[in-house]
Structure formats: C-alpha cells, structure tokens
N, C-alpha and C positions, 0 to 999 in steps of 0.2 A: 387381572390388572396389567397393563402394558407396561412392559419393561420388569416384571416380576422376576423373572429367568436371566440368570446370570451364566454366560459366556465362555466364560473365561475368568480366570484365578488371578490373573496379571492386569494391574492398571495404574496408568499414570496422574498424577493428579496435580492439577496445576492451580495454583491460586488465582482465581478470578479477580477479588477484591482480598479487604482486610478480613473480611467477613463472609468469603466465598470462595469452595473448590470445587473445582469440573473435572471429574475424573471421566478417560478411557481408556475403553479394553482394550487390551496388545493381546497381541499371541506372539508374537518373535522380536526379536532386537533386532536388527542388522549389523548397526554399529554407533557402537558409545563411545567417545572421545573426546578430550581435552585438548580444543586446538591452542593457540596465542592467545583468542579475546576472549574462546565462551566457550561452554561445554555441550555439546555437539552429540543428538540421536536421532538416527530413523530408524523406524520400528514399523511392524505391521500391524492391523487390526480390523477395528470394526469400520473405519472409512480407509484401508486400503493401507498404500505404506505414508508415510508421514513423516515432517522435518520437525525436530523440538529442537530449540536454540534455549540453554539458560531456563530450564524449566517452561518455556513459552512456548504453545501451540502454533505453529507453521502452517506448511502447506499440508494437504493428504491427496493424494491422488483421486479418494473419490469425488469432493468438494471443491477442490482449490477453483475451478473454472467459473466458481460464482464470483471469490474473492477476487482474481487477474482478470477478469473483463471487464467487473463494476471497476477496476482500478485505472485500467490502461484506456480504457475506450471513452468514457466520455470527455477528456481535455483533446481526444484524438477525433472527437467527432466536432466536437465547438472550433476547433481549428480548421477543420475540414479537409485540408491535402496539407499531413504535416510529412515534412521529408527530414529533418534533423529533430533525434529526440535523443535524449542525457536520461538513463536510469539510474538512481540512487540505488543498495541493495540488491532486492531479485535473487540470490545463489540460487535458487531453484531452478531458472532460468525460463519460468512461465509468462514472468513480467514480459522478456521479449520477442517471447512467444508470440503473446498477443500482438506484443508490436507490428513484428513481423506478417501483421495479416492486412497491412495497410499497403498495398499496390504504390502510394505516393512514397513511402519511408526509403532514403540514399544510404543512412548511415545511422546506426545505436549507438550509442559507447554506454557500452554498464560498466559501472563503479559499485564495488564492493570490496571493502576490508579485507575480508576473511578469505584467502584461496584455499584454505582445507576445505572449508566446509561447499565453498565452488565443485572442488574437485571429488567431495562425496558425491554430492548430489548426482553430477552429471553419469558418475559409476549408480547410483543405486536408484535416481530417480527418472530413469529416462522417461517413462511414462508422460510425466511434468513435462521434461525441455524438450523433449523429440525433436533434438538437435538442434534446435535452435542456434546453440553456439559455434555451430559449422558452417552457420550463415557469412557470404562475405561480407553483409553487411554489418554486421556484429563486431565490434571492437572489443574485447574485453578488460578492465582496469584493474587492476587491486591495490587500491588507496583507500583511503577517507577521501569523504564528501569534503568535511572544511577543506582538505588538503588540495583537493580535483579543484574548488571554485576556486580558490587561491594563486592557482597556476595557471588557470585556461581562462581566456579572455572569450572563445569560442561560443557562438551564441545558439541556442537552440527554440524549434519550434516547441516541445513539448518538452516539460521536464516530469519524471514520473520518482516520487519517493517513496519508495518500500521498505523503511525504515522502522528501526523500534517506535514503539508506543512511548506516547508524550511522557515525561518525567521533567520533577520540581528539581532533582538534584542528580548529583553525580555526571559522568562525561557527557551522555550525550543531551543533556539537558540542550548543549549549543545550538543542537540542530533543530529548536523548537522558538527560538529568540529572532526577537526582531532583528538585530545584524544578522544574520546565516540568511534569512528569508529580504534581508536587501543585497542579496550577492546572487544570489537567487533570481531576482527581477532583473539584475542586471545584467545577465545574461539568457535571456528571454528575446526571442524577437518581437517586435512590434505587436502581430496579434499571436503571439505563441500564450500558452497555457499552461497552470502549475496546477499537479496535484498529490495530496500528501496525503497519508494514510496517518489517521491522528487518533485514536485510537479507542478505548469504550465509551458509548454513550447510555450504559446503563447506568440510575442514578448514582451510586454511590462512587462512580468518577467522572461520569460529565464532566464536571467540572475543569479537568485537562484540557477535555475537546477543545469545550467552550472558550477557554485562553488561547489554546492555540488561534481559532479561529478569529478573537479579536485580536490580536496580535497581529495578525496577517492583512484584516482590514486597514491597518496603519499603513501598509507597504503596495496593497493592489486595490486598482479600483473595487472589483468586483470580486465577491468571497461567496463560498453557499458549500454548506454542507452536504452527502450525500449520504445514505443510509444504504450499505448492499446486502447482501441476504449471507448471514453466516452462521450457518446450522453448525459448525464443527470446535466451534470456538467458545461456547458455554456463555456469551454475553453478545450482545449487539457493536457493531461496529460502525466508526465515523470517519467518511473522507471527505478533504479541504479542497475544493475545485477553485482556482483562482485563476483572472487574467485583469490584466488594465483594456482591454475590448468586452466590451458591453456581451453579455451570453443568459439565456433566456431561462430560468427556474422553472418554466414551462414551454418546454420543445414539443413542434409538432410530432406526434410519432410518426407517421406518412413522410414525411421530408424527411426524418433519422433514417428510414427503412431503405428511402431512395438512396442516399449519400452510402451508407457500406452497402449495399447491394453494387453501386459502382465503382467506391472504392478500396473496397476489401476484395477480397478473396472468400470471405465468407466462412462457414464453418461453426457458427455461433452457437453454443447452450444457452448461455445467460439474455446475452446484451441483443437488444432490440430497440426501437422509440418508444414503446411501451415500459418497459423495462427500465431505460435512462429517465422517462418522465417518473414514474414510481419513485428512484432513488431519491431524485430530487425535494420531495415532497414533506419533507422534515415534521416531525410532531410539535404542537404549542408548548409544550413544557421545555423542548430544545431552544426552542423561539422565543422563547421569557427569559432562560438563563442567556444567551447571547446579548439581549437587551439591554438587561440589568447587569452583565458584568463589566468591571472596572481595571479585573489585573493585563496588564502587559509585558510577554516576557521578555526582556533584555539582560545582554550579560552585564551592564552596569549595574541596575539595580535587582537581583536574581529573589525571587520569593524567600524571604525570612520567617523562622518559626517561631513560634514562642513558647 
C-alpha cells in the first residue's frame, strides 16, 4: 500500500479544519521560537526545510515554487509591464523573488510585521530568497498592512497579499473587510491589480473564500478566483485576483508564453499560459457558493454567532 512505511518518529500536525489534521514528517528542528506576534519554526523533512508560523504550514523549500508563482504572476501578467508592486507579508522572501523576475519591476516595498521571523528565514531559508533581499530594488518594511495603507498615499501597479488565511474573528479578521480592501483600491493605479491569498476552498471552509471574494466584488470591478496546486498543505487553496480593468478568465496561453518570454527573465517551474488558464478555471460547486452567498465582511457590521 502506498505510503504504508513510516519515515520518521517525529511529526507535525496541523489542523486542517474542525474535523481535519495533516500531519508531516520532520527529521530536525532548526529553530522554535516565540517572537512578539507568533510562534515561530523551521524544521526539515519530507518536503525539505519549511516555515510553520502558529501551528500553520508555510513555505518548504521543496513545493513553495507552485505556491509564489501561482501567487505573484498572474496580477503581474494581466498588467503586463508592472514597475511599482507593494507586498503584504512574504518573510520568506519568495514572494519577491518572483517579483523580481519581471525585467519592467523599479521598486518592491514588502511590509511585514514580524522581523524575527524575516530575519530567521533569511539565515535558514536562503534556498526560498536567494537573496532577493539584496536586491536595490527591494525596500524592506516592518509594519502592518492597516498601518503601511494608513500612511502612504503612494500608489502601485500590483499589490500582492501573502497574508493569513481568512478568519470571522480576532485581529486580523480587518484585512478581509470591505474598508482594508477600499484602501486597498485606492492605492492601485488605474489598470494595476490586486491579489490575495484567501485561503481553503475545500468544503468544510469555503465558505471564508467565498465571502471573502464577495466582499471584494463590492470594491472592484472584476473578481475571479484562482485555484494553485498545493500538494504540501493537506487541503486545496484559493486566490483573489482583482482589478477595475476588464482581465480575461480565459487567457490565450500563446500570448501569456509570449509576454514573460519578453518580459521576464524566465526561469519558471510552475507558471506558463497553460498553467495561468488551468488556475483560472474554478469548480461549479465554487461557482454556486459565490452566487448564492449573501455575507459581506465589514468592520461595522462583523459576523455574529449564535
């Protein structure tokens, strides 16, 4: 039977859902820590070494390259020569990675919280950033997001969030609410592009997606789901492609291939036109719940339990 044979004595297990854990095998710790906001591990195993933030599955070295292209590239392609891009999160520093493979790209500024957990990665996970952050073009932030849109009026072609997974309550519930996502828009250039990492779309949480992504049709013309391939993360995962310029649910793949053949640098595992049209291509039962739902999240009226 496949997968009969056990590995390793040591493994981490994380809760999927209420009703769901995904465990993997480790063979070494690196390093466990308690920074300010979370609690903080990379470890090695069966995909390689890996970031666990708060019990939550991260990057691994051997997978992340599905997770950071499906993420960065397609609001970087529907733009076409984006040269100002704002990333939310990232410590891993793959996010800018990718950016940085755009020939058009002047300037990044990544925003994230957390500099411990910046400054582990960059010691344990060079693999991920391969320097990225040595780039001139790389600014690097340590704020919050509310706190970055609050103070910079500064407008960008892409904005890229690689933020926690959607939640009904607690802190960051904010940056899933129709005000964050109209601060958001407003600093967007004209045909610039948003995209958010919003987080499982297997049944038993859809439902987060799903609001997120109504919620978001309140603020931008144009909303559409993306589905990327994530074998390391024990459930399927959903990102928020958004802009107020018209972008196609079905791109040529030939014109995608042409456009980063000219203006990348190239280097690609994942992302192709082939590839970007797949992600696009969302399931009907995705496409019934977005129809038929009704919540909208705002911090005036925030989801109530009973």
């Amino acid at each position: 039977m496949a997968g009969a044979n056990l590995n390793t004595d040591l493994y981490f297990a994380e809760k999927i859902t209420p009703w769901d854990i995904y465990k993997h095998g480790i063979n070494q710790v690196l390093v466990n820590q308690k920074t300010k906001y979370q609690e903080m591990s990379i470890v090695k195993g069966v995909y390689g070494k890996a970031l666990i933030l708060d019990g939550k599955w991260q990057s691994s070295t051997e997978y992340e390259f599905l997770y950071h292209e499906g993420l960065v590239h397609p609001p970087m392609i529907f733009h076409g020569s984006p040269s100002k891009v704002l990333v939310f999160g990232g410590a891993e520093g793959a996010t800018i990675r990718e950016v940085l493979r755009w020939k058009t790209v002047e300037k990044i500024v990544m925003v994230d919280i957390d500099g411990e957990v910046v400054e582990a990665c960059k010691k344990y996970l060079p693999e991920i950033h391969q320097n990225s952050f040595d780039d001139p073009r790389v600014e690097l932030i340590i704020d919050d997001a509310q706190h970055f849109l609050d103070s910079s009026s500064e407008t960008w072609d892409v904005i890229i969030s690689d933020l926690t997974d959607p939640i009904e309550s607690g802190p960051s519930f904010s940056l899933f609410t129709q005000e964050y996502f109209q601060k958001i828009s407003q600093v967007l250039s004209a045909n610039g592009s948003f995209i958010i990492q919003a987080g499982s779309i297997a049944p038993a949480e859809m439902y987060l997606h799903v609001r997120v992504v109504k919620t978001l049709k309140t603020i931008f013309n144009y909303v559409c789901s993306l589905v990327p391939s994530s074998p390391s993360y024990g459930c399927p995962l959903g990102f928020i492609l958004c802009s107020d310029q018209e972008f196609s649910s079905t791109p040529n793949p030939e014109k995608v291939d042409l456009l980063l053949a000219e203006k990348t640098t190239g280097g690609f595992q994942f992302m192709d036109g082939i590839s970007l049209l797949g992600m696009l291509q969302i399931s009907l039962n995705i496409r019934q719940a977005i129809a038929t739902e009704t919540q909208i999240y705002t911090l005036k009226n925030p989801p109530k339990y009973t």
